[in-house]
Z-matrix of the N, CA and C atoms (Angstrom, degrees):
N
C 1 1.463
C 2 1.513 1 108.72
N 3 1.705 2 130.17 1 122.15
C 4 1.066 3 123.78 2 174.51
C 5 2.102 4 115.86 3 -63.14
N 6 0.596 5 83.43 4 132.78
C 7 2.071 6 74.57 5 160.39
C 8 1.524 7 114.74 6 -123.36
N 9 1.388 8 118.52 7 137.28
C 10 1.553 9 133.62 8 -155.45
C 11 1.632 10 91.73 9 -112.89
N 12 1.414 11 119.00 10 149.71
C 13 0.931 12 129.39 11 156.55
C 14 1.443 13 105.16 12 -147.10
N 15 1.445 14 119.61 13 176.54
C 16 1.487 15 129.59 14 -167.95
C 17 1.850 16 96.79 15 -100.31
N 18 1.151 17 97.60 16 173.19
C 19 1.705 18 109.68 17 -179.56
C 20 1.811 19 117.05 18 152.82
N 21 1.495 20 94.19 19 133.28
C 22 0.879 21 90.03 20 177.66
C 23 1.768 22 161.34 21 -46.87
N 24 1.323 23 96.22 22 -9.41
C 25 1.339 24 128.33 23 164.04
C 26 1.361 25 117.81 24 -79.49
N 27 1.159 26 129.92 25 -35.41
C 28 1.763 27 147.49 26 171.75
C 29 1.531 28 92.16 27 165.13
N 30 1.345 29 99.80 28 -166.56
C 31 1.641 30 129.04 29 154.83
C 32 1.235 31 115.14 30 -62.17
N 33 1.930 32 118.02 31 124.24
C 34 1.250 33 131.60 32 153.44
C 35 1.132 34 133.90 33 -89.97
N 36 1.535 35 130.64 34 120.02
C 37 1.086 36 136.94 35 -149.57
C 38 1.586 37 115.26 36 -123.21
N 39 1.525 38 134.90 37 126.46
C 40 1.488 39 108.15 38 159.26
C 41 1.232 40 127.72 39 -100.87
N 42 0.998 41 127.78 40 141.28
C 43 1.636 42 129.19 41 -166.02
C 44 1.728 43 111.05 42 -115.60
N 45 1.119 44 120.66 43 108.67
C 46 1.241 45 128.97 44 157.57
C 47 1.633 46 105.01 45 1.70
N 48 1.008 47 144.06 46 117.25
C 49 1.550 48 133.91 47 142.06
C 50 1.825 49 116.97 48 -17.69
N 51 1.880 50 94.31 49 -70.98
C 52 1.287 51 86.92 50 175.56
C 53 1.414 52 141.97 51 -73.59
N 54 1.747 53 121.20 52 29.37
C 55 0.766 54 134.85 53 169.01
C 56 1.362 55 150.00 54 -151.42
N 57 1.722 56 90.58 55 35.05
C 58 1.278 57 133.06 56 -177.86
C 59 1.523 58 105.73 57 -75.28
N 60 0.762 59 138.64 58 -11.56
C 61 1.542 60 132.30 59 -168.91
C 62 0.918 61 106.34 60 -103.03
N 63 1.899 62 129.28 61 -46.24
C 64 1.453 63 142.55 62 160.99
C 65 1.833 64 102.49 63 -45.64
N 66 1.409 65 127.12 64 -54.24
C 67 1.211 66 120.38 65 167.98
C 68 1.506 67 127.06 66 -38.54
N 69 1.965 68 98.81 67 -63.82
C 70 1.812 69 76.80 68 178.18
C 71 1.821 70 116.52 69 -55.67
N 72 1.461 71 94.96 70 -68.13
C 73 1.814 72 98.24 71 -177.61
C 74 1.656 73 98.24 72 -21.37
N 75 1.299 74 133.67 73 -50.48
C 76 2.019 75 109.08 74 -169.81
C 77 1.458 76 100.00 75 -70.55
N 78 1.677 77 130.57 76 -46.77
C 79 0.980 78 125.89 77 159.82
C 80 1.562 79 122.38 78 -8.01
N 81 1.506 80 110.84 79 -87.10
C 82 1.405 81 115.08 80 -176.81
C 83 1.186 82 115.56 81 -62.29
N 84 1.654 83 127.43 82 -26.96
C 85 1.216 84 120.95 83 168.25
C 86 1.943 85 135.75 84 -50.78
N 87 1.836 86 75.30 85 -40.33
C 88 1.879 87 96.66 86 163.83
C 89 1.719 88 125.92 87 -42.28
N 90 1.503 89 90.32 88 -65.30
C 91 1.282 90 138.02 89 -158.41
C 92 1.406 91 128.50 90 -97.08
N 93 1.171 92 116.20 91 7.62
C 94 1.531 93 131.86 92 176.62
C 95 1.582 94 87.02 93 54.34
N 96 2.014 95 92.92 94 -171.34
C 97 1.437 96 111.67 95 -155.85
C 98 1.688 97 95.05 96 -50.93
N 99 1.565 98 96.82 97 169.57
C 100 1.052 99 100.49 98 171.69
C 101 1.987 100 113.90 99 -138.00
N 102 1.337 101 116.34 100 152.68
C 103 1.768 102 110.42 101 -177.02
C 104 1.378 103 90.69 102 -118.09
N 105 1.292 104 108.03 103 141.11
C 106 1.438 105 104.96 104 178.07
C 107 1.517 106 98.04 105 -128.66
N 108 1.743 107 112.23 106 158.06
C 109 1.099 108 106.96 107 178.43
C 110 1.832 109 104.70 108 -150.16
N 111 0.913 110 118.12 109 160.17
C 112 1.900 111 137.47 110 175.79
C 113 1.259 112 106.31 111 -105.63
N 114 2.157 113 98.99 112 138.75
C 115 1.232 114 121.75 113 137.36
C 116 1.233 115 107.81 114 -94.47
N 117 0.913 116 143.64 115 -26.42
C 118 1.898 117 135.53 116 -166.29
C 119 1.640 118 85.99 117 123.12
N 120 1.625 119 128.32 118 -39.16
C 121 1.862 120 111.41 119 -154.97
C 122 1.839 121 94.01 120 -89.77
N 123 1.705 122 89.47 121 -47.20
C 124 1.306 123 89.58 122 -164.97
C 125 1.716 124 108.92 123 -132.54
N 126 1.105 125 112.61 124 144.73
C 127 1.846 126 130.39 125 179.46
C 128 1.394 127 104.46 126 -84.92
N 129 1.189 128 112.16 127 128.62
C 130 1.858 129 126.91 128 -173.14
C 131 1.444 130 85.97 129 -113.12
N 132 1.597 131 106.89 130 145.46
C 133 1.306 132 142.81 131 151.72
C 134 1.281 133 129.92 132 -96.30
N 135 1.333 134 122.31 133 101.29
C 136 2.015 135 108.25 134 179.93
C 137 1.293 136 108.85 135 -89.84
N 138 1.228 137 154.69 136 121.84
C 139 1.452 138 135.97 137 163.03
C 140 1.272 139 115.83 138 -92.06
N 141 1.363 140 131.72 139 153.01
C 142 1.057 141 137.86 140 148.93
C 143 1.636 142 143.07 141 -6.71
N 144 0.988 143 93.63 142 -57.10
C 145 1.406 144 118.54 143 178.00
C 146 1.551 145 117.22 144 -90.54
N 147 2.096 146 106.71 145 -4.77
C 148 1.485 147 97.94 146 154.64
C 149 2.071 148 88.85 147 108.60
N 150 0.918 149 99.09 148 -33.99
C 151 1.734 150 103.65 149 162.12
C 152 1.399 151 121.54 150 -51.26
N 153 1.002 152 121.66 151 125.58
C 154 1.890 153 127.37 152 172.60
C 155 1.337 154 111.94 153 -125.99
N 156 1.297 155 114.32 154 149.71
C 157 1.760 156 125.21 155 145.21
C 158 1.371 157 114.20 156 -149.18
N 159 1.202 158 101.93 157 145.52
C 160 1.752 159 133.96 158 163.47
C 161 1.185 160 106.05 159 -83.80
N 162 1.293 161 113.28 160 115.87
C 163 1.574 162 129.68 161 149.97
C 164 1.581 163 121.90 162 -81.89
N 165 1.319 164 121.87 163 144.64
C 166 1.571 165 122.01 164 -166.20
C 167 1.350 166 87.68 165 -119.96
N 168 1.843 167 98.19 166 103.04
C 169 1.973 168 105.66 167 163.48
C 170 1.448 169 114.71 168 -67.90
N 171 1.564 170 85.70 169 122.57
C 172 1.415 171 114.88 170 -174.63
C 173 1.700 172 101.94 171 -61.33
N 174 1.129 173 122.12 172 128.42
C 175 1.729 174 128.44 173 177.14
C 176 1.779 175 106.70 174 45.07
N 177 1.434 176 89.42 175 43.64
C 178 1.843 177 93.06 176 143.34
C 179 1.326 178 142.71 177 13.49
N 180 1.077 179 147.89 178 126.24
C 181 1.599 180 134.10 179 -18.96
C 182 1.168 181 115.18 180 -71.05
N 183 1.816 182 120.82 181 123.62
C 184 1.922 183 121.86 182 171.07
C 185 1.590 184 94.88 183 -33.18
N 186 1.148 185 114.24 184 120.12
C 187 1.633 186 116.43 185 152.80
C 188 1.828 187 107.77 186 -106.53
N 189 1.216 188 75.51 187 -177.33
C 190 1.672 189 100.07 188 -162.15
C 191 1.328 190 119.17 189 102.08
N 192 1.309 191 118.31 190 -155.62
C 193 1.278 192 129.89 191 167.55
C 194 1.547 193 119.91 192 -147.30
N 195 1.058 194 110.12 193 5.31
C 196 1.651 195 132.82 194 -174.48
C 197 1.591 196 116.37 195 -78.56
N 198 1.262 197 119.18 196 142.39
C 199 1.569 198 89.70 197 -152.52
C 200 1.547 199 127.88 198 -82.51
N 201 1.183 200 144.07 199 137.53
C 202 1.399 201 168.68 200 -92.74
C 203 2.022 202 100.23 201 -64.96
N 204 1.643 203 86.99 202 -39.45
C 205 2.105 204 92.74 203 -172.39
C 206 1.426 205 101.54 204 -49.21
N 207 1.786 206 97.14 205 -57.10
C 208 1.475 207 119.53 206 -145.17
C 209 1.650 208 109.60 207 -74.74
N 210 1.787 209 110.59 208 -45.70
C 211 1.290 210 92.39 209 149.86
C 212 1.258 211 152.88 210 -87.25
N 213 1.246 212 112.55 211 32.29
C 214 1.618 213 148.27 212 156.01
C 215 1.401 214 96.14 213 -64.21
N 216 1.204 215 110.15 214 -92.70
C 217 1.591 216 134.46 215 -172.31
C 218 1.769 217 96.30 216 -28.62
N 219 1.415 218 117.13 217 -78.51
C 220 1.007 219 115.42 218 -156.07
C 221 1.956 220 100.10 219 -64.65
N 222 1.026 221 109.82 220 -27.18
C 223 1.743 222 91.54 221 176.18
C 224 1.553 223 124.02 222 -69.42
N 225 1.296 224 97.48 223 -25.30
C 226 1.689 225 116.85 224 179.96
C 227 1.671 226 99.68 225 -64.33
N 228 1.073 227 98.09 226 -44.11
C 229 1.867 228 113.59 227 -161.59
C 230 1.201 229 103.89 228 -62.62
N 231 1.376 230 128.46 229 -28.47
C 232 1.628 231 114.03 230 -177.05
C 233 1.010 232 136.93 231 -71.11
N 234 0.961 233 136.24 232 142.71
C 235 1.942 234 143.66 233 -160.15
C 236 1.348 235 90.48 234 -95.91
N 237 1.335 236 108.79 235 91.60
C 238 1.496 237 120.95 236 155.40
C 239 1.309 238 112.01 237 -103.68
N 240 1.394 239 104.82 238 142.61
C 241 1.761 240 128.27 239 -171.05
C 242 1.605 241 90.94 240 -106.60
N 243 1.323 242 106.04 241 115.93
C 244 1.163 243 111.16 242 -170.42
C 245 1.999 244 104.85 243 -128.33
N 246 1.422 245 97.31 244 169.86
C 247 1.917 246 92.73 245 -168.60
C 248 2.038 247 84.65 246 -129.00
N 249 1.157 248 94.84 247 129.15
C 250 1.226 249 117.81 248 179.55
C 251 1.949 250 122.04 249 -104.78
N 252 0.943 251 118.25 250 127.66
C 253 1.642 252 131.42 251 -162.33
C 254 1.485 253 122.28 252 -129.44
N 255 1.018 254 125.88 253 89.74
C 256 1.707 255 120.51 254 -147.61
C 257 1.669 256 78.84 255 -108.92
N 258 1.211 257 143.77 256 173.24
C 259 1.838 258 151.70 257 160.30
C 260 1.476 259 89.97 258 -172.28
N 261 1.311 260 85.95 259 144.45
C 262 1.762 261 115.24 260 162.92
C 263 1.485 262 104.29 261 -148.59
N 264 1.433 263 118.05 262 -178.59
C 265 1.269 264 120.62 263 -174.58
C 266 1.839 265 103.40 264 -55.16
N 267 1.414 266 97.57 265 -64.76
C 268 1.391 267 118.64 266 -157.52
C 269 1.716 268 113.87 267 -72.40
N 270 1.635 269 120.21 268 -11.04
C 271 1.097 270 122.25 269 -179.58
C 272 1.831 271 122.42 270 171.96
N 273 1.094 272 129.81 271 163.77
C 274 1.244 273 134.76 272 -125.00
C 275 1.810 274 103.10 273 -131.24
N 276 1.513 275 130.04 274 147.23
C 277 1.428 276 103.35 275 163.47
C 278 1.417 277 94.49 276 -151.75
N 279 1.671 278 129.76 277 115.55
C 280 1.295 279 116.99 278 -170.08
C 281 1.411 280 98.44 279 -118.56
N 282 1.585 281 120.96 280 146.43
C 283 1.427 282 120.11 281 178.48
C 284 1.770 283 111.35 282 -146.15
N 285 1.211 284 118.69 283 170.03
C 286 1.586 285 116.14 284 175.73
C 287 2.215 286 86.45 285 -117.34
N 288 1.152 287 96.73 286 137.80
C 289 1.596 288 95.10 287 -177.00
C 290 2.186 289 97.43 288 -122.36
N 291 1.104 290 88.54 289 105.41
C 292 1.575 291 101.45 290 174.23
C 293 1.213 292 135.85 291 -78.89
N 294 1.300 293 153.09 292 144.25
C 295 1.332 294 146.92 293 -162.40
C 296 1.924 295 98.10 294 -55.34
N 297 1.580 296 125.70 295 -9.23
C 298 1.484 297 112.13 296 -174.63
C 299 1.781 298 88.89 297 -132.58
N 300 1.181 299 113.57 298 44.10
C 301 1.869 300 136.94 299 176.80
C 302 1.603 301 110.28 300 46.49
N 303 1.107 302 138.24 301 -172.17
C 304 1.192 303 156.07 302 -157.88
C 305 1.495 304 117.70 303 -15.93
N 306 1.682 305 135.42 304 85.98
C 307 0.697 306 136.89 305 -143.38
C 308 1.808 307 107.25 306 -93.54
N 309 1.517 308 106.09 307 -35.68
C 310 1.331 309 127.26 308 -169.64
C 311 1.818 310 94.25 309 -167.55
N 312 1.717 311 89.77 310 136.03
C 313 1.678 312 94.96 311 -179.44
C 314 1.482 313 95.11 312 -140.87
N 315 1.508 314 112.44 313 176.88
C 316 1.303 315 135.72 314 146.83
C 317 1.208 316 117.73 315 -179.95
N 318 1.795 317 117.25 316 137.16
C 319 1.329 318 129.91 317 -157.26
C 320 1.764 319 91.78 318 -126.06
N 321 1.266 320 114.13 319 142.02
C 322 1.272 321 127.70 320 172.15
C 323 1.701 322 108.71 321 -171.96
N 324 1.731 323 88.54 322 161.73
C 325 1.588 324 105.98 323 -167.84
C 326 1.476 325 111.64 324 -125.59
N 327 1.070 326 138.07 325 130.77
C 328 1.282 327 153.84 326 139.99
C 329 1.862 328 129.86 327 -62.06
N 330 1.239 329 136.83 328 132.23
C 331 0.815 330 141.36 329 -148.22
C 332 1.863 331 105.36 330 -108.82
N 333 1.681 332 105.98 331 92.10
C 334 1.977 333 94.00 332 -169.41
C 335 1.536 334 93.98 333 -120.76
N 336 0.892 335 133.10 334 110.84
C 337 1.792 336 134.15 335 141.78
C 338 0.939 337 91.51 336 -2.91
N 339 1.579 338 87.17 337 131.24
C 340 2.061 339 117.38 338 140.28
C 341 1.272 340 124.17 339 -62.24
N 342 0.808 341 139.89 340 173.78
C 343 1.564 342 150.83 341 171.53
C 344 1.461 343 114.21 342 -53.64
N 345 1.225 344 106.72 343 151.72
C 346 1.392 345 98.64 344 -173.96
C 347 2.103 346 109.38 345 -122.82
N 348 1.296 347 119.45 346 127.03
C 349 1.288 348 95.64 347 172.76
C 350 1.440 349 132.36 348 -90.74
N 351 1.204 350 107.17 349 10.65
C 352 1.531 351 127.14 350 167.80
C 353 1.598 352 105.64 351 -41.01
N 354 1.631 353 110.78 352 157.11
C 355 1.757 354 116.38 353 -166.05
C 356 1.507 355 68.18 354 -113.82
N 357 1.268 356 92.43 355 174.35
C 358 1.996 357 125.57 356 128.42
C 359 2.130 358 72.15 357 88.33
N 360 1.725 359 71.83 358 -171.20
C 361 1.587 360 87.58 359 168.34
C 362 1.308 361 133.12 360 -47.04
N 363 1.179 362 100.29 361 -25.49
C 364 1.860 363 113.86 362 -171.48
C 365 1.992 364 86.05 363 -62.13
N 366 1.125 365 122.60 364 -60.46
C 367 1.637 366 123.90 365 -170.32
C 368 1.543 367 93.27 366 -59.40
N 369 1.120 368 133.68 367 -40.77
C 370 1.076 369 129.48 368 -171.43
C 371 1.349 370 124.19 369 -59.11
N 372 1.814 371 115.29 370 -54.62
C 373 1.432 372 126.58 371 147.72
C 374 1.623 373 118.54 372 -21.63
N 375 1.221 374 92.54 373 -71.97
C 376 1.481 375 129.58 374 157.90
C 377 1.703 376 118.78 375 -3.42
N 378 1.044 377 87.69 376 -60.50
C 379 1.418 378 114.62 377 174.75
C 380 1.433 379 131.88 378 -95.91
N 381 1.086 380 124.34 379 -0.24
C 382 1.224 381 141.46 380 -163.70
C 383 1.581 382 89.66 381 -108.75
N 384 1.615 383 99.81 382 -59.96
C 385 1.879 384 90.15 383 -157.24
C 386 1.874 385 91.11 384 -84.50
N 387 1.400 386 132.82 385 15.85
C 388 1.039 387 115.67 386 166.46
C 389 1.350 388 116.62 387 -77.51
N 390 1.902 389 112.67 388 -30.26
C 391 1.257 390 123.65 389 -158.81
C 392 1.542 391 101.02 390 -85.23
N 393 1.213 392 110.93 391 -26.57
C 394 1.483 393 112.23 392 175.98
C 395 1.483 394 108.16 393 -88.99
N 396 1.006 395 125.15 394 -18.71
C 397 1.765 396 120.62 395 164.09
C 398 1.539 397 119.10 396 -64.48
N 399 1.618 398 109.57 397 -14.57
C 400 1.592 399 119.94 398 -148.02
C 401 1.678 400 76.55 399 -111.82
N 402 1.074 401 123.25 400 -43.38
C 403 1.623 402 126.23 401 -170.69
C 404 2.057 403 117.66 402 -83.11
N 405 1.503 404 94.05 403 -9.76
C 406 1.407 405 94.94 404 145.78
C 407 1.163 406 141.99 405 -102.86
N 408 1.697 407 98.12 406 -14.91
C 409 1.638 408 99.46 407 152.09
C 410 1.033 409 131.23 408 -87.61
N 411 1.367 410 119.62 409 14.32
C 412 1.632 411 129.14 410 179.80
C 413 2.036 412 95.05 411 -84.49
N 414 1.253 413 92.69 412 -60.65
C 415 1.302 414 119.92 413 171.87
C 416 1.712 415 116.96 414 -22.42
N 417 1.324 416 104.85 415 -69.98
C 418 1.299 417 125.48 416 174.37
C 419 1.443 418 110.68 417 -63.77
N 420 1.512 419 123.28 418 -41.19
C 421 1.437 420 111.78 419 179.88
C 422 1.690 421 104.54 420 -74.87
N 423 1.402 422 133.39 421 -22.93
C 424 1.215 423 137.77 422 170.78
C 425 1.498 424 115.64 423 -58.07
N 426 1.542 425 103.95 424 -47.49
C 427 1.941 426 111.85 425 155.32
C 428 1.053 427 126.91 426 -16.43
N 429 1.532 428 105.94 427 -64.65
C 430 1.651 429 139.98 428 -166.16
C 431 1.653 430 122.43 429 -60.66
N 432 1.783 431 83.04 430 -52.77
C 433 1.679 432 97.80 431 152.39
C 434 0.923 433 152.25 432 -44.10
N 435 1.344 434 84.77 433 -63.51
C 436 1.735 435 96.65 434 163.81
C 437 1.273 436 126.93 435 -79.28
N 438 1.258 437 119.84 436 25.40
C 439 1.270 438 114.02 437 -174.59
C 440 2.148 439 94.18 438 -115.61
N 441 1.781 440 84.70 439 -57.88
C 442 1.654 441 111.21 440 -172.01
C 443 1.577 442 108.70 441 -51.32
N 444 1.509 443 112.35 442 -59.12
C 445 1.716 444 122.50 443 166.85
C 446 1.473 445 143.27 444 -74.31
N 447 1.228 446 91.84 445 -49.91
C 448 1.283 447 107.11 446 173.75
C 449 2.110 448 122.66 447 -34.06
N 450 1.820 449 97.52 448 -54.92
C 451 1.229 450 100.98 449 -179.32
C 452 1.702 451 98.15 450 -67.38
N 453 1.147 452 129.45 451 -53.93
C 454 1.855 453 116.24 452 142.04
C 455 1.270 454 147.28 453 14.36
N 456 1.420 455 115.71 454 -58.73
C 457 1.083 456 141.80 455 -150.43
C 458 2.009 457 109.55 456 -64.00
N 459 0.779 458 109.56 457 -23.93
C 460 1.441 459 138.17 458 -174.44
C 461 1.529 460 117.62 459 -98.04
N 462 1.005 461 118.06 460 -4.22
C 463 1.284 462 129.78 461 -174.57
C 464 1.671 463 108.47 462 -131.58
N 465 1.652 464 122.45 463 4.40
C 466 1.427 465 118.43 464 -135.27
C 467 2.086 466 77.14 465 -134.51
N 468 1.415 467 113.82 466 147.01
C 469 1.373 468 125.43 467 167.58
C 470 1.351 469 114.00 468 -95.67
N 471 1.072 470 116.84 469 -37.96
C 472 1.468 471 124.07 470 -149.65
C 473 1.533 472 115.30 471 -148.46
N 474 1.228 473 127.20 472 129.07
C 475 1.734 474 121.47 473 154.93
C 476 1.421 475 117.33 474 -89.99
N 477 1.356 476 111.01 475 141.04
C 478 1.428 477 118.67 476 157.83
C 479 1.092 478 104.82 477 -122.65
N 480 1.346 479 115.25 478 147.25
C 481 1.740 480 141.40 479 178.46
C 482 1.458 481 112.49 480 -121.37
N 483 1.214 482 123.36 481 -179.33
C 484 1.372 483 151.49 482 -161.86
C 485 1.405 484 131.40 483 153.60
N 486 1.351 485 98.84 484 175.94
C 487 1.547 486 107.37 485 -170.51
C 488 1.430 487 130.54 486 90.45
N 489 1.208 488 130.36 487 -107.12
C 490 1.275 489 125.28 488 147.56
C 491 1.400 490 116.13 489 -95.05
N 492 1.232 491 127.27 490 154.80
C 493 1.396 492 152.38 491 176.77
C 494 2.253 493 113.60 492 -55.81
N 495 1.706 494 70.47 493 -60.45
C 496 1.913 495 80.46 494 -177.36
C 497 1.265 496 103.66 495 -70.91
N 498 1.603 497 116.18 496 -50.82
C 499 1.372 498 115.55 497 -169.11
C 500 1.432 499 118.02 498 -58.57
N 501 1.817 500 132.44 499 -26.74
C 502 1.072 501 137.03 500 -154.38
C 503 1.913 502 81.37 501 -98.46
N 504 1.322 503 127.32 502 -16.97
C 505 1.720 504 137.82 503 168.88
C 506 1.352 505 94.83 504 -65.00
N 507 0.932 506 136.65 505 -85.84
C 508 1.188 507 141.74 506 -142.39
C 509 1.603 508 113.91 507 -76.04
N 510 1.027 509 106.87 508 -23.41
C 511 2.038 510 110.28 509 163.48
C 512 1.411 511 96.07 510 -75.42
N 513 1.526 512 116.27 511 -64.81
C 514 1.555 513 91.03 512 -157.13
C 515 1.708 514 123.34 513 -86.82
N 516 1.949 515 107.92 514 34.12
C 517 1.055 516 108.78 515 178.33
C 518 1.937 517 102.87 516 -85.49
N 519 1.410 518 89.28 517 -12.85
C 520 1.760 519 101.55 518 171.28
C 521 1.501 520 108.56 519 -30.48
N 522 1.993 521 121.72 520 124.59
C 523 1.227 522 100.08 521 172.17
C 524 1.315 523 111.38 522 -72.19
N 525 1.341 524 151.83 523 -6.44
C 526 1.576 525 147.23 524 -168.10
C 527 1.790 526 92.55 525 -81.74
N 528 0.845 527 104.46 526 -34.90
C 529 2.072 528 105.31 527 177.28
C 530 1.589 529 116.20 528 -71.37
N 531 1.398 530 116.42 529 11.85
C 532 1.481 531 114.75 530 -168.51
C 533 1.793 532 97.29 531 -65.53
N 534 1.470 533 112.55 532 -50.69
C 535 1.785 534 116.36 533 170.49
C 536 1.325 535 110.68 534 -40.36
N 537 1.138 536 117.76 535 -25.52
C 538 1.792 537 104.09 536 -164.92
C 539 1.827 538 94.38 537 -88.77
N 540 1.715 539 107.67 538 -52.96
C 541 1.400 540 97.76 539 -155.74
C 542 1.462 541 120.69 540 -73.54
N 543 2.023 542 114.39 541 14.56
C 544 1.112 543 108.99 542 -169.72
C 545 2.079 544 96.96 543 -118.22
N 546 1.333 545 75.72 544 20.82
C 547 1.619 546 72.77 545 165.89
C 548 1.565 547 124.90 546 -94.99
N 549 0.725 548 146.08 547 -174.23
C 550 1.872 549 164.32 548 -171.45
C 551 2.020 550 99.77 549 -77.37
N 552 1.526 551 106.48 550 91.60
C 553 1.409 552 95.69 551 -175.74
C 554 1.801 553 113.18 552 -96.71
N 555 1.291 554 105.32 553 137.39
C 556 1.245 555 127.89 554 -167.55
C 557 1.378 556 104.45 555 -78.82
N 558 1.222 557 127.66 556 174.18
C 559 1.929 558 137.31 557 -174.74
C 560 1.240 559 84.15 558 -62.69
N 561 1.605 560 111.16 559 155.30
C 562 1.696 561 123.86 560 164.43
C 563 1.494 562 113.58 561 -87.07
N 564 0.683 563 135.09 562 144.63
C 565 1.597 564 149.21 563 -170.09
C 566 1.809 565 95.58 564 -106.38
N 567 1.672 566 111.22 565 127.30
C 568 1.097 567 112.59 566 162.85
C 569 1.430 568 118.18 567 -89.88
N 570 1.320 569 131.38 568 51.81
C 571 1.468 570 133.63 569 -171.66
C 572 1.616 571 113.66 570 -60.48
N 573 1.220 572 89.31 571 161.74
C 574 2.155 573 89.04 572 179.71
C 575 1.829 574 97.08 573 -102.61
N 576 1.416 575 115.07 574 167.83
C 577 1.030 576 109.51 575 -159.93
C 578 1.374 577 108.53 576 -65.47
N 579 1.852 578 84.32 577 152.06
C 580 1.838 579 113.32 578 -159.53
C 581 1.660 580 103.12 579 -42.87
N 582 1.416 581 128.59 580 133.54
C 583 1.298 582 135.08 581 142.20
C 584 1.195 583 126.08 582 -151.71
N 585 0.851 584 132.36 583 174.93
C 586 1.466 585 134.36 584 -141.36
C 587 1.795 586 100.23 585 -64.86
N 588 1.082 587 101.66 586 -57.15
C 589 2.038 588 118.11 587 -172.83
C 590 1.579 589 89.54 588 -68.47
N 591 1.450 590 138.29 589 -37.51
C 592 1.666 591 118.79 590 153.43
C 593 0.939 592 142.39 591 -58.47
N 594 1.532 593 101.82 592 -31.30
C 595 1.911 594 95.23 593 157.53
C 596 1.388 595 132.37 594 -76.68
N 597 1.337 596 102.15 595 -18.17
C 598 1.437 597 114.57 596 179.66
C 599 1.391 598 113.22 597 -75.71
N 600 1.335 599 114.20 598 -40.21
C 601 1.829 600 120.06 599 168.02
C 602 1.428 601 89.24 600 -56.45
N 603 1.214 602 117.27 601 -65.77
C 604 1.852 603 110.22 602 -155.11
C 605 1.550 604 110.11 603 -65.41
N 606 1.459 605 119.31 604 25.07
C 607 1.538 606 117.81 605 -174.75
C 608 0.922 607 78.76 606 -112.82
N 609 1.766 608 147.92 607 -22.94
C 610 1.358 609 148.02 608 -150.69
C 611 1.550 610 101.65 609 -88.16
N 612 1.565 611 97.11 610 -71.37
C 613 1.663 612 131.89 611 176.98
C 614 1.598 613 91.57 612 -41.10
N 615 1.368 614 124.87 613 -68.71
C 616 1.704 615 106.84 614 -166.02
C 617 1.323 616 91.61 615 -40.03
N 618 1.300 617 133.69 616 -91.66
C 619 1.033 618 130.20 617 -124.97
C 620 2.101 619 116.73 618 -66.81
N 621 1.650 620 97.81 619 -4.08
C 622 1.179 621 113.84 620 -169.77
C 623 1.914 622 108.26 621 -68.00
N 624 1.246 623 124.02 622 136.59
C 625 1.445 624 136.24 623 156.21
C 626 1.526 625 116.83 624 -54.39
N 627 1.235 626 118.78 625 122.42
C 628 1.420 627 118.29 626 164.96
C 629 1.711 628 123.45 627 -103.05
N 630 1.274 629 107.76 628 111.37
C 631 1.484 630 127.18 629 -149.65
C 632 1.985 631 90.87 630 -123.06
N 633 1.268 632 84.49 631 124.79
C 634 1.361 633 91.98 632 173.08
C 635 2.062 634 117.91 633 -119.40
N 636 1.001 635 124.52 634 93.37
C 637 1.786 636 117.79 635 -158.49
C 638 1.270 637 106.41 636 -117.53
N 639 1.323 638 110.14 637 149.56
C 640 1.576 639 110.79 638 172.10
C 641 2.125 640 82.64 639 -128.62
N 642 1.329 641 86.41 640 146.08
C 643 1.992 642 123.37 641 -175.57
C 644 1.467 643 105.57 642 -101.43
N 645 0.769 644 109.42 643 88.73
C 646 2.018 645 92.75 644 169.39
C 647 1.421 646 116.80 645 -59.66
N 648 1.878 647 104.42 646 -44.90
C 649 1.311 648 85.32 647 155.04
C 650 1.281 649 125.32 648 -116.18
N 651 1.715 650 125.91 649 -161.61
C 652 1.768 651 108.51 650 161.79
C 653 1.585 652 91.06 651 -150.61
């Protein structure tokens, strides 16, 4: 399923992997001929009719030498077995995602306080046993990892992450995670906290194209 959002550049779109190729072809069909051209991150579209889009190459730099669509296509196209890492404060979702999807998973939650508006020391307390509530669920989702990926790790191209930023920092500063963080990292996923139907979208989303186009016409 694509999803559209607005932006100042045009409309951002994600496109299925497997159905990126059917995209350009309607593309040019829209839009008369089209010239396409490379930076190495991302493949530009000119159309005819004054229409463009940027495609965002999936696991960076376009290689080959073939010209810009085709080695698009074929980098998109590969069946990478990839290990997936979602963290938020409150809970965790780790999976291996296979060329036929979800190969090995596990979703779990940890229990961290909200904020507190208390002054004085009381916020201070407050805050202390929040940061250590947040650092055993870092802990525990690092568990998970290493248990779920790790034996993985060797078989795996790429990581994708999500969720929060620090939190997805602070698991894989784990030394048992040194295999994961020296692999090939994929776009971050802003997911809401990890659950089961979020990891399962984000098995979707990895593999999804990020296409950004403006239409002159539609």
């Amino acid at each position: 399923m694509d999803a559209a959002a607005g932006g100042s550049t045009g409309r951002r779109v994600e496109v299925g992997g497997h159905r990126l190729r059917g995209w350009l072809q309607r593309f040019a069909e829209r839009h008369g001929a089209v010239t396409t051209s490379t930076a190495g991150t991302r493949v530009r579209l000119d159309a005819a009719d004054g229409s463009w889009a940027e495609i965002e190459v999936p696991w960076p730099p376009l290689a080959g030498d073939a010209e810009p669509t085709a080695a698009l296509l074929a980098q998109v196209e590969v069946p990478r077995r990839l290990a997936l890492l979602l963290v938020r404060k409150g809970g965790y979702a780790v999976g291996v995602l296979g060329p036929e999807g979800l190969a090995r998973s596990k979703v779990g939650s940890r229990h961290v306080q909200g904020r507190s508006k208390a002054g004085g020391w009381s916020q201070q307390r407050f805050a202390r046993r929040r940061a250590q509530q947040a650092q055993q669920a870092y802990a525990a989702a690092a568990d998970v990892a290493a248990r779920v990926l790790l034996p993985e790790v060797g078989t795996l191209d790429g990581l994708v992450t999500g969720g929060d930023r620090q939190a997805v920092t602070e698991v894989l500063d784990d030394p048992r995670l040194r295999p994961l963080r020296e692999l090939p990292r994929g776009r971050f996923l802003p997911v809401a906290e990890p659950r089961r139907a979020v990891l399962e979208q984000a098995a979707v989303d990895a593999r999804a194209v990020v296409v950004h186009v403006a239409d002159v016409t539609r």
